[in-house]
N, C-alpha and C positions, 0 to 999 in steps of 0.2 A: 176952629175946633168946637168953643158952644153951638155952633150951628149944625152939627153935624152930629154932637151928641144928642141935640135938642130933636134932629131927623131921626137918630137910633131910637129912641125911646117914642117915637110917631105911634098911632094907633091903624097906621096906613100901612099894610105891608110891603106896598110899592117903596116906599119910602125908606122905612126901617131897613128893606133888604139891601137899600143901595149906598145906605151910611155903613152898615155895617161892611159891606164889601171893599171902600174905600179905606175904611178904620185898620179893615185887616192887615193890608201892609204901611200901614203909616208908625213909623216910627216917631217918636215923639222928643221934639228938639229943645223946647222952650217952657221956663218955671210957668207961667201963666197956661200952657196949653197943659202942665201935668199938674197944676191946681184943677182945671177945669174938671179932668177925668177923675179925681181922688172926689169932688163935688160929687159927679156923676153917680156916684156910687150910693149916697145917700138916696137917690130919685127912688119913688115907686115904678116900676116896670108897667105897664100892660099887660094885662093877660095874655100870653104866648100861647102859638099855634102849636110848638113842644117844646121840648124844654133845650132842645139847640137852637131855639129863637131867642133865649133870654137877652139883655143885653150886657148881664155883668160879668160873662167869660168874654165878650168883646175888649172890657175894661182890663179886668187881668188881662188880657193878652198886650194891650199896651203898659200895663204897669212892670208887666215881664221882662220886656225887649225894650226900655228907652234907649233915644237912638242920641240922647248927648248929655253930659255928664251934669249938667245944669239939672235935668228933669230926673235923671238915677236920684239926686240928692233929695230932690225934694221927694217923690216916690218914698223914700229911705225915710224921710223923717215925718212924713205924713200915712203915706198910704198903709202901714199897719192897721193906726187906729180905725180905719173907715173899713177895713176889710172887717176888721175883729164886728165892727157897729152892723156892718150887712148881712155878717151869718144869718140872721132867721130868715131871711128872706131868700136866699142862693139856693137853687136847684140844686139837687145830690149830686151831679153830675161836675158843679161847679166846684163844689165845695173841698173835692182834693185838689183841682185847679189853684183854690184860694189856697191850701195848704202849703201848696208847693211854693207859692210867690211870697209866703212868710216865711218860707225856710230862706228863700234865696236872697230876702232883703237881711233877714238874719238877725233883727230888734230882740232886745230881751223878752218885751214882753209879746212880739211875735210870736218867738218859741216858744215862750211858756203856756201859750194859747194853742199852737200847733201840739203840745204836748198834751195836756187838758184834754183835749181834745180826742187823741188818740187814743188815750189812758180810759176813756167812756167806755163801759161795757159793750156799749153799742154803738160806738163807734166808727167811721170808716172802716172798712176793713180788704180796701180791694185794693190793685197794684199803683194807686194814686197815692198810697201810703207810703210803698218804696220810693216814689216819686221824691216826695215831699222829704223824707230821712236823709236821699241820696244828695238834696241838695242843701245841705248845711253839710257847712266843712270842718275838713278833721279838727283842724286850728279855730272852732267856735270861742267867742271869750265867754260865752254867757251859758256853759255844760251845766250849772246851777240851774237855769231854768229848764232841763232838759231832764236830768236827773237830779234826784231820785223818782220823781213824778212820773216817769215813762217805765221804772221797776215793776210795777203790778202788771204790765203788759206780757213779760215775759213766762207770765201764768196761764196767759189765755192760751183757748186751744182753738183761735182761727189764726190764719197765715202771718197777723200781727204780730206773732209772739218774735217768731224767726225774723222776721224784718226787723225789729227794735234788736235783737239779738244783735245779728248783722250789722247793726248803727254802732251798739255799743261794743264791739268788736273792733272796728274803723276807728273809735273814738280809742277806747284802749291802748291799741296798734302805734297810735299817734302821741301816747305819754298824757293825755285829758280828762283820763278817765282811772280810776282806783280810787279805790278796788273794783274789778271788774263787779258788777252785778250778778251776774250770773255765776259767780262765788259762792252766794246762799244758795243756790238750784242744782246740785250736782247731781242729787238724786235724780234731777229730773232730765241735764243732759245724759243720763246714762240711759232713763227712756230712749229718749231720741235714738243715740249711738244703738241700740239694741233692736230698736225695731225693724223687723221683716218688712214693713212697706214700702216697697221701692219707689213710690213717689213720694217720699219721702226720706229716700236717700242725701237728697239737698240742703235740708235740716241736721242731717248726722257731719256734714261737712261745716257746717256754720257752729254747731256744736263744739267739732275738733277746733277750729279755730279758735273758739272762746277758749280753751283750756291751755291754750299756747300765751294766756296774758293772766293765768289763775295758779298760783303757786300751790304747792303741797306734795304728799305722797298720793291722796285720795285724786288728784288730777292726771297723775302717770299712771296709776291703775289704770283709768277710765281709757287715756288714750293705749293703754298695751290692749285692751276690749277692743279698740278702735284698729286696734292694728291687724286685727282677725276679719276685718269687716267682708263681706263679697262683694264689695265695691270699691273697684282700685281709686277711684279720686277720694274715696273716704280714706282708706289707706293712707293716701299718697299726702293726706292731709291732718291726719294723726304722728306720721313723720315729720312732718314740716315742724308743727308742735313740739315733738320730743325733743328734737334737735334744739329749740329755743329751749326746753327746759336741762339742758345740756344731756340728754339721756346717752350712755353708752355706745356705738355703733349705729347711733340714727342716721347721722350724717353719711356714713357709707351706704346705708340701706335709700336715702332717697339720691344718693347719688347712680344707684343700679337703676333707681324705677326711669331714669332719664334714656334707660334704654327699650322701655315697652312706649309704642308709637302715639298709644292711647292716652298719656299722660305725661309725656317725655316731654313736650315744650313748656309745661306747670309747672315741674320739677325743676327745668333749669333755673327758671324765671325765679322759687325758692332758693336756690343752691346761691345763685349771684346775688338774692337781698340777704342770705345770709353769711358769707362774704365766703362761699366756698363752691364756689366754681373751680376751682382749681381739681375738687374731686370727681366732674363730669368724665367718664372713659371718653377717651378716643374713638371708639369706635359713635357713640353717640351724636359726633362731629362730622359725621359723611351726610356728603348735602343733599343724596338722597334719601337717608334715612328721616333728613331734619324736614324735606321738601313733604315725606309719607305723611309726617307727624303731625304737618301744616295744612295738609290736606282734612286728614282726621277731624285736628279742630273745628277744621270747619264745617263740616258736614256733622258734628255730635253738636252744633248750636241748635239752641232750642227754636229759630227760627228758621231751622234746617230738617234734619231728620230728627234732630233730640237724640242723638245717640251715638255711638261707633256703628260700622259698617259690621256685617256677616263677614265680608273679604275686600281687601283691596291690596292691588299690586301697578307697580311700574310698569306702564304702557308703550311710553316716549319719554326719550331725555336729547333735548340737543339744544345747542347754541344757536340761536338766531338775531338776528338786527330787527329789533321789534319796533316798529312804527309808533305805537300809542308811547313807547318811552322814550326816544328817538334815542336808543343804546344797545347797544348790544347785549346780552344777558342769556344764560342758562334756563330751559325752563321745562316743567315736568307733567306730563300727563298720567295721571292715576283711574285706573279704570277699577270702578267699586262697584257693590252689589248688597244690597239690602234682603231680607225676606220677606215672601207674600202676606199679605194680612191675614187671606184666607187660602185654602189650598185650592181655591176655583183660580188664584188668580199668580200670575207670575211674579218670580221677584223682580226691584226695581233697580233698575241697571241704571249706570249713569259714568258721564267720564267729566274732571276735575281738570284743571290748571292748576298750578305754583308757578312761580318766581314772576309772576308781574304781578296783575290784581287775582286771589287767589279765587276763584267762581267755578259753580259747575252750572255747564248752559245745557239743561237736560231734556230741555225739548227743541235743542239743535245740534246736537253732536250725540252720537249714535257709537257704543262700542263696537269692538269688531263681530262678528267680521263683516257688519254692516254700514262700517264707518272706518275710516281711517287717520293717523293722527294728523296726517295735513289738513282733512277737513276741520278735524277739532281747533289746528290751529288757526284757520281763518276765520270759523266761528269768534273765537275768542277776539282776536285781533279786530274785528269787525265792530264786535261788541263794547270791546273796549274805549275806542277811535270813538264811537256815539256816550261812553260813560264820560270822556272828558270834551261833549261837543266840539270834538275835529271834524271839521268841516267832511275830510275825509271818509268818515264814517254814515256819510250820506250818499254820498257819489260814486265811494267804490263797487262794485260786482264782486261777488266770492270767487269769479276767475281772475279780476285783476287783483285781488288779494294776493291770491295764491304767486303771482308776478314778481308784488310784491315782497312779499317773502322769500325769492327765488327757489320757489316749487315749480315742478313739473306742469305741464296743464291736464289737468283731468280727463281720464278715458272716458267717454262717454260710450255705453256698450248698443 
């Protein structure tokens, strides 16, 4: 391992690049090799060709992932103080890296340094932030070093504010936190909840949340405001709220939203942590509503479309013996449609799966009446066989799929 660090830190870049390539997948087994790497960290670097040449996200990345419980421990009781000693030196790029590996070892005076930190006016302030929040858990024993010092955050007006929000929402949630902080700020989620900016809708939701852990009348106000919103998950999340603040007919009212497709699988998931499933209709129970609804989610992920569909409807529904699960099972094809960006240009069609891995393969399965659902289902099936490296999904032809599946063989015109 010294040998190896001692090639990372080379002024050779042959050298340096071929430690570091080694380093990436080595997990680290033994207290002497994660002494070495906590050492490491003190070294001066060489001047880097940029700054994904450094060599101290190589080190976090082993202080991340030890690979045996011997070297977690040592990591645990050393590798704080050496991260906290290398900050002036870390690349910006590192330095939510570093953030995140103190949250996750979880030292008091980790967090209180990961907090410090945040709390700087200028600060990190980019999605290495949620990184780093997300990974300290609900059950922290050390929320003392966390809060109060992370309160002034919730003032700022870059995307930190809502992140720390969010933390202390999760902390709340969990019995770790009270008084909610955002108790003194009411004024100001009722900004949030009020404002017209719809990218900024995601904050009116993190808002509502905060008020379902903040007692009062001045907190039911706010979420009956919330309940006007023109965004159903703000809505749908103002409900959730009321219902913990025992409000009137809440609980009936988010047990209807369990029937709009758009937000129907949040609501249940609410309805059963709040021990009333029992009031989801019937009709919210048909497995194609539930399969629409699953669809939906998937495609309004932010690494999807970011949104619900213009339209979507039931394409195919049938039973088949599906190979990649080797079981038999129900499954549903939804053919959706987006709007054009611009009007030179078409809207964007696309056809979806449910009941096995939920995917839409949109640059291989083609709506009608250019496409058919047997094609769809080989697509998927194809797809799928190669997501879980079955051998099968190298070998087969989309005809002997289709065999497979006992479909007909394809008209070729």
């Amino acid at each position: 391992m010294r040998q190896l660090l001692d090639q990372l830190y080379s002024r050779d870049a042959k050298t340096s690049d071929s430690a570091r390539e080694q380093l990436m997948f080595h997990r680290t087994s033994t207290e002497e090799d994660a002494r070495a790497i906590v050492e490491a960290l003190s070294r001066e670097a060489p001047s880097p060709r940029s700054a994904y040449d450094r060599p101290e996200g190589v080190l976090l990345g082993l202080i991340q992932s030890p690979g045996s419980q011997e070297a977690m421990e040592y990591f645990r009781d050393h590798a704080p103080a050496a991260i906290m000693a290398a900050w002036p030196r870390l690349a910006e790029r590192d330095r939510g890296f570093a953030l995140k590996v103190l949250a996750m070892i979880g030292s008091r005076e980790g967090l209180a340094f990961v907090a410090r930190t945040l709390a700087e006016p200028k600060g990190p302030s980019d999605y290495m932030v949620s990184f780093a929040l997300e990974a300290i858990p609900a059950d922290t024993e050390h929320v003392e070093a966390l809060f109060p010092t992370l309160e002034p955050v919730l003032d700022f007006e870059d995307d930190r504010a809502v992140m720390v929000l969010d933390f202390a929402n999760r902390l709340a949630m969990a019995g770790r936190l009270r008084p909610h902080p955002a108790a003194t700020r009411l004024d100001r989620l009722q900004r949030v909840i009020e404002s017209e900016d719809e990218g900024r809708y995601g904050h009116a939701i993190s808002a509502c949340y905060a008020l379902a852990s903040i007692p009062g009348a001045r907190a039911l106000e706010l979420l009956e405001i919330a309940s006007q919103h023109p965004d159903p998950l703000v809505r749908m999340e103002a409900l959730y709220s009321k219902v913990r603040h025992g409000a009137p007919d809440a609980a009936e009212a988010l047990a209807k939203a369990t029937l709009d497709p758009t937000i129907a699988l949040q609501a249940r998931k609410y309805l059963k942590e709040l021990g009333k499933a029992h009031l989801i209709p019937k009709e919210a129970n048909d497995r194609a509503f539930l399969a629409k609804a699953e669809m939906i989610s998937w495609l309004t992920h932010p690494n999807e479309f970011d949104g619900p569909p213009e339209s979507i409807v039931l394409w195919d529904r049938r039973v088949l013996d599906w190979p990649p699960t080797k079981d038999r099972r129900e499954l549903f094809l939804f053919h959706y449609r987006y709007p054009a960006w611009n009007p030179e240009e078409e809207p964007e069609q696309g056809v979806g799966l449910v009941g096995s891995v939920t995917f839409s393969l949109t640059n291989q399965t083609q709506p009608p009446p250019e496409g058919t659902p047997e094609d769809a289902y080989v697509a998927h099936c194809l797809w799928e066989l190669r997501q879980e490296g079955d051998p099968r999904g190298e070998t087969l032809t989309p005809e002997a799929t289709r065999r497979l599946l006992g479909f007909k063989p394809k008209l070729v015109s």
